[in-house]
Residue frames as qw, qx, qy, qz and C-alpha x, y, z in Angstrom:
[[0.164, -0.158, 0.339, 0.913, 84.41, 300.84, 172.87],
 [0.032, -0.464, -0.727, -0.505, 80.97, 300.21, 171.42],
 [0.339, -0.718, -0.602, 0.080, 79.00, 301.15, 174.65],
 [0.236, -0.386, -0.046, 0.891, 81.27, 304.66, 174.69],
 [0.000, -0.011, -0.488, -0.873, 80.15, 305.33, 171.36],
 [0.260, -0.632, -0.707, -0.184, 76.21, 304.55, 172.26],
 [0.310, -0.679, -0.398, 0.533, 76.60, 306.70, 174.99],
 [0.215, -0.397, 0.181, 0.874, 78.27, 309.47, 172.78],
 [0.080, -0.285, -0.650, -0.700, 75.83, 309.40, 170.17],
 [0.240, -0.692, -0.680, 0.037, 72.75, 309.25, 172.62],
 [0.316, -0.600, -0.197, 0.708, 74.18, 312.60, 174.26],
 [0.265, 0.062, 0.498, 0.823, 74.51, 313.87, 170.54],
 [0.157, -0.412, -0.564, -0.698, 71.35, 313.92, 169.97],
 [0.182, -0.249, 0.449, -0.839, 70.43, 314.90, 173.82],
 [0.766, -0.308, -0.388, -0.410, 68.50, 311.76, 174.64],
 [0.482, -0.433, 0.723, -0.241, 67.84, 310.22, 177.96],
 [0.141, 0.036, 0.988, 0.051, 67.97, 306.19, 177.94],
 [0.429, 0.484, 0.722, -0.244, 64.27, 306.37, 178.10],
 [0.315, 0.718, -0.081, -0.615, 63.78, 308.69, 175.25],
 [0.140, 0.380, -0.837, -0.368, 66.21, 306.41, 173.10],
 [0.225, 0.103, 0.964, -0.099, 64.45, 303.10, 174.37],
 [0.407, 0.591, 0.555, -0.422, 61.15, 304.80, 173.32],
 [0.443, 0.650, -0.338, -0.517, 62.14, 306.40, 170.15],
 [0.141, 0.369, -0.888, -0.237, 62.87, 302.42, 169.40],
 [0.718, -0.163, -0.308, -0.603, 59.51, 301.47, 170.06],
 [0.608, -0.532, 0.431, -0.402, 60.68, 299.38, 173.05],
 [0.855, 0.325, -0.403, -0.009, 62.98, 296.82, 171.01],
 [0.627, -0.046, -0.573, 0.526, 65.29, 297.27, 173.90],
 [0.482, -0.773, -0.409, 0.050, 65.14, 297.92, 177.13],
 [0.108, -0.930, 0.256, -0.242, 66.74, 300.96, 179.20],
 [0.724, -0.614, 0.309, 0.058, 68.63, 298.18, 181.15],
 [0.809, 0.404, 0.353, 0.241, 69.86, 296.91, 178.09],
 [0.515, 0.698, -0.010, 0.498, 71.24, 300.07, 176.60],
 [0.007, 0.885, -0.386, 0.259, 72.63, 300.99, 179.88],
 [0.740, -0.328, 0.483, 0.334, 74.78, 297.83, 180.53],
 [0.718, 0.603, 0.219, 0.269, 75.72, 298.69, 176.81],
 [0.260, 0.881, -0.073, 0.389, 77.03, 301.77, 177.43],
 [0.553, -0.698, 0.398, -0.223, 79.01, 300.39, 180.78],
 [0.243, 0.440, -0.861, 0.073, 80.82, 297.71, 178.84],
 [0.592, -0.140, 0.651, -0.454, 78.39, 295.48, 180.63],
 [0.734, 0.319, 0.596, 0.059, 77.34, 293.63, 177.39],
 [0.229, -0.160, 0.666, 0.692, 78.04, 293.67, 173.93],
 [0.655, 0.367, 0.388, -0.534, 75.19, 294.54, 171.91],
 [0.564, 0.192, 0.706, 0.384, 74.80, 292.05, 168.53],
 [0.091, 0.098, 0.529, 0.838, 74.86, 293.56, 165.02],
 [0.158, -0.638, -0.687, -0.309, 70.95, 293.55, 165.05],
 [0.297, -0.806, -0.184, 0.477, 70.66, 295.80, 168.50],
 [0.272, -0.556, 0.011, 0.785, 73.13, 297.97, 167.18],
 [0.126, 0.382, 0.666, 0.628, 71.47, 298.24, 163.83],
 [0.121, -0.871, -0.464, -0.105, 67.93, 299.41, 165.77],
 [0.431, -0.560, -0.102, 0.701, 70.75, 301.86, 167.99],
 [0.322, -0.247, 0.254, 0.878, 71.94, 303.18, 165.07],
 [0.177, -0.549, -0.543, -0.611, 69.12, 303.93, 163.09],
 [0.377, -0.835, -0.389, 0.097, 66.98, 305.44, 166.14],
 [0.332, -0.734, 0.050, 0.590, 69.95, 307.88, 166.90],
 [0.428, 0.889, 0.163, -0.016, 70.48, 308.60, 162.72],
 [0.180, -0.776, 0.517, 0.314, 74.11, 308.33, 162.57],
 [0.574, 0.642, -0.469, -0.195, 75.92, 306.90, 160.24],
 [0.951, -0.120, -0.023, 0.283, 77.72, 303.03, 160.40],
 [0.535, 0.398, -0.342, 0.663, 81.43, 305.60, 160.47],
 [0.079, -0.665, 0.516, -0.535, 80.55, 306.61, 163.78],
 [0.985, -0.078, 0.041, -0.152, 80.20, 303.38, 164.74],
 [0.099, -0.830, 0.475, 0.274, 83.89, 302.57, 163.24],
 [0.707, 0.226, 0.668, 0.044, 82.77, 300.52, 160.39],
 [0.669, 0.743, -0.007, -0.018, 83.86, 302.38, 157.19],
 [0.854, 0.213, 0.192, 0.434, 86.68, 301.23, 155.20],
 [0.471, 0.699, 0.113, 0.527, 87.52, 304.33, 154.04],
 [0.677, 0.183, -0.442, 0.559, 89.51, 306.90, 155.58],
 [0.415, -0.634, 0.006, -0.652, 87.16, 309.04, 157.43],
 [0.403, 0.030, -0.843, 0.355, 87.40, 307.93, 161.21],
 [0.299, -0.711, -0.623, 0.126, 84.59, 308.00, 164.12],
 [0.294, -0.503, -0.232, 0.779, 86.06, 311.07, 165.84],
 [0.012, 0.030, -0.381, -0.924, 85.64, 312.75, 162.06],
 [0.061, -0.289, -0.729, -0.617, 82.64, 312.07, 162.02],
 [0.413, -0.671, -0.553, 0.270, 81.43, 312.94, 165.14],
 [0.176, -0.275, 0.207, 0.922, 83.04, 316.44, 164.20],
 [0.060, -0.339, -0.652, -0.675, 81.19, 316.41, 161.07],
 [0.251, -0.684, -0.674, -0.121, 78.24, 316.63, 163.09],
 [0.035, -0.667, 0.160, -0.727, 79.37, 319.68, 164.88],
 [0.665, -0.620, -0.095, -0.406, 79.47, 318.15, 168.11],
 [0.875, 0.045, -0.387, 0.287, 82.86, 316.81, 169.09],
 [0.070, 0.499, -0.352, 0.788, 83.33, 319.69, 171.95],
 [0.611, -0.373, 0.016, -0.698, 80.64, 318.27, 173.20],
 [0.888, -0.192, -0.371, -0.192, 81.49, 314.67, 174.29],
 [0.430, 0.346, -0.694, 0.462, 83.81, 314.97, 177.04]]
């Protein structure tokens, strides 16, 4: 589920792997964020900290807020949930 939502965020913002990996100053590697996004690994709270910051979303699309707002809403919010199929 995590490594959908990496993918779907990277596409948000219309990055390739290398773009992401570079816009992270090479904390992780390209191989790295694609076995992420293939369910191939899990990335740890830290990785997905640098993910999420470098792509500027928010820890609810992730699907870490308490409250009642849910990824999908937020990924609306952004004006881009036509876009992730």
């Amino acid at each position: 589920m995590i490594g959908r939502r990496i993918y779907i965020a990277r596409r948000l913002r219309n990055l390739s792997m290398d773009e992401l990996v570079a816009s992270m100053d090479g904390a992780l590697s390209k191989m790295a964020i694609s076995k992420y996004e293939r369910g191939l690994m899990t990335p740890s709270a830290e990785n997905l900290n640098k993910i999420a910051k470098a792509l500027s979303l928010p820890l609810a699309f992730w699907g870490f807020q308490k409250g009642l707002q849910t990824s999908m809403e937020s990924a609306a919010a952004l004006g881009a949930a036509g876009n992730l199929a």
